[in-house]
N, C-alpha and C positions, 0 to 999 in steps of 0.2 A: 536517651541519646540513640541518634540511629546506629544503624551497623558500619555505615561507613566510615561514621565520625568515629567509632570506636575501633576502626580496622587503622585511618589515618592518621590519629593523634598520637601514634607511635613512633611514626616517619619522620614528620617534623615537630609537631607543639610542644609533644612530651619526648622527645627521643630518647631514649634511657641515658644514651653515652654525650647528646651534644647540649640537653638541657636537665637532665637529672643528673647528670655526670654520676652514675653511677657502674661498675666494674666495672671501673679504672684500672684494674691490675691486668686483667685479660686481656683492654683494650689497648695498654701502652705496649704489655712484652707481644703479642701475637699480630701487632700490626707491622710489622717490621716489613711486611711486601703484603701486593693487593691478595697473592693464592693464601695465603696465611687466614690473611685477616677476613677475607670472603670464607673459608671453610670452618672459622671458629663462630663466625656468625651464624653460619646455616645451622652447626651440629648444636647451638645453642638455640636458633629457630625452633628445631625440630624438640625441644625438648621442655619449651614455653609452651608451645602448642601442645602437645599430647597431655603432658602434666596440668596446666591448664584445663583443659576440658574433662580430665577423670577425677582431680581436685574438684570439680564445680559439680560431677555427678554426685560425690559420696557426700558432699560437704554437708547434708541434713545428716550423715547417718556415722558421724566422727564426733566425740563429745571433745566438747571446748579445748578442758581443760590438755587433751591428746593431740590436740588439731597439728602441732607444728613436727611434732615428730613423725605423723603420719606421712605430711608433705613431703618431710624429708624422702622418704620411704619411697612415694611415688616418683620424687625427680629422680633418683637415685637407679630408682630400676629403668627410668628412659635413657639417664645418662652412661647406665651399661648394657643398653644397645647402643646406642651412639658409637660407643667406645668400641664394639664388639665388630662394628659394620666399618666404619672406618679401620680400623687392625686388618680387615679381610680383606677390602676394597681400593683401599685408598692409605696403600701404608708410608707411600712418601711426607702424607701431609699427616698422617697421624707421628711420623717418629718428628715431623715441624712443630705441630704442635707441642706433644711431649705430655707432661702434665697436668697442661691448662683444659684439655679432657675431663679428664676425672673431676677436677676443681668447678664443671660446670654446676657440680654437687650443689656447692656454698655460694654459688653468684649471688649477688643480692638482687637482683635483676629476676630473674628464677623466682626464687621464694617470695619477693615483692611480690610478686604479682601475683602469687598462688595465694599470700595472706592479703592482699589489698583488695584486689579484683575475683580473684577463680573461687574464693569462698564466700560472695556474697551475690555472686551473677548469674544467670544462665548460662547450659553449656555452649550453646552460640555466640553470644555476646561473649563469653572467657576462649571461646576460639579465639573470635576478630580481634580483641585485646592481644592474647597471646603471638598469634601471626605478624600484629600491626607492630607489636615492639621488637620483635625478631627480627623484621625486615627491616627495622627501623634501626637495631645493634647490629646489623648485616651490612649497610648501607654506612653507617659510619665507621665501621672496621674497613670495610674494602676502601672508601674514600681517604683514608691517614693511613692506609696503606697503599696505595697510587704513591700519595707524595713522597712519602719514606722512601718507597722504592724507585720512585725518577731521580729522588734529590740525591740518594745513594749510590745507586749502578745507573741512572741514564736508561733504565728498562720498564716495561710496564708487565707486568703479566709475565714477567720471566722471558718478554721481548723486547731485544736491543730498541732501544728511539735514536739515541742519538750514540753514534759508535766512538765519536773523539768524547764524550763527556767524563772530565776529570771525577767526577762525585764527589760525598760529602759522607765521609764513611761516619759521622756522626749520628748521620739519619738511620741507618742501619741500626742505632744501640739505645739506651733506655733513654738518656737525653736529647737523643732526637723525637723521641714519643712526646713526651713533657713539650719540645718547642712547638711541634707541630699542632699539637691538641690546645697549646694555647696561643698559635694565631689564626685556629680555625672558632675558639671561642670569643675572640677580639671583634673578629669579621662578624658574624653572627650577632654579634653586641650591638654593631653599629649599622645593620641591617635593621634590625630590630627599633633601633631609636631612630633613625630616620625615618622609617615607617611611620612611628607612633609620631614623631613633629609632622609629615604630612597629614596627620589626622587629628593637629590639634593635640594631643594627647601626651603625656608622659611617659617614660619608658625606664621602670624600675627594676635594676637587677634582679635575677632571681638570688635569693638568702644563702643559697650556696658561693657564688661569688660574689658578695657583698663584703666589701671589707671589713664595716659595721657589725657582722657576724662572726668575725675572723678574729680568734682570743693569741693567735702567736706573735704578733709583735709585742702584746701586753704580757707574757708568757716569756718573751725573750729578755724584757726588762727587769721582771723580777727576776730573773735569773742571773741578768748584772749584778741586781743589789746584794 
């Protein structure tokens, strides 16, 4: 695979948060405004990429059966710089955040990729990987956090748009993350299956929202009985 395919497949095809839907906790509480949810992307950018590319250097020289605590180890130490430069830098969005800082520890996003990708690839290609899915967890934080923050305060960026707008102080709190994340996953559905009937082709959920994969309403019923 080229570099670019492996730089791009994290923006859209594979995007951690809008097709792997994975860290969902970080991405529902920290989106709550576009400055939030842009600065949890980056400081987690910044910490796929570094970890990434020194996972993929040592990854001959780590034995198996240690590999995962090792990782731990590396993200660990980039995630307190992170932590240490935002405190210094940028302490409004670090006391926004709170946290979900520290917690970039255990993303699954992070160690996915350092056990999928960064220990089996070159340290170039576990750059591109690592950069391509940051921008790619960057770009969907700040995007669910636009809407949060227009549909809440009528602001984008912490700037008034429309100054008479009542809001939706819903958007603002956990259940407005859950709404908005699932009619951005709706949209995306039917993007995607129209696509595939323009080309002739079928268009099969992915296994994560498949309902066929989905054990709670079978799970709710035994629980009747």
């Amino acid at each position: 695979m080229k570099l670019s395919e492996e730089f791009f497949k994290g923006i859209w095809r594979e995007n951690p948060v809008l097709v792997l839907i994975l860290g969902m906790c970080p991405s529902l509480a920290t989106s709550s405004n576009a400055t939030n949810g842009m600065g949890m992307g980056l400081a987690t950018t910044f910490v796929l990429l570094c970890s990434n590319v020194v996972i993929s250097a040592v990854r001959n020289l780590v034995p198996t059966k240690i590999r995962i605590p090792c990782y731990i180890v590396v993200i660990a130490t980039f995630v307190t710089v992170v932590d240490l430069l935002m405190q210094a830098y940028t302490q409004a969005l670090y006391n926004a955040l709170g946290i979900f800082i520290p917690l970039i520890v255990v993303n699954c996003i992070v160690l996915g990729r350092a056990e999928a990708f960064a220990s089996k690839n070159s340290m170039l290609y576990s750059a591109m990987d690592g950069l391509g899915m940051g921008i790619g967890f960057t770009l969907a934080l700040t995007f669910i956090g636009l809407i949060r923050e227009f549909l809440a305060a009528g602001t984008l960026f912490d700037v008034k748009i429309i100054s008479a707008w009542p809001g939706f102080s819903v958007m603002g709190q956990a259940p407005g993350g859950f709404i908005v994340m699932g009619f951005i996953l709706a949209g995306m559905n039917l993007y995607n299956m129209r696509r595939a009937a323009k080309a002739g082709k079928t268009y099969d959920l992915p296994q994560e929202l498949d309902c066929r994969h989905c054990n709670i309403c079978r799970l709710g019923e035994e629980n009747r009985d």
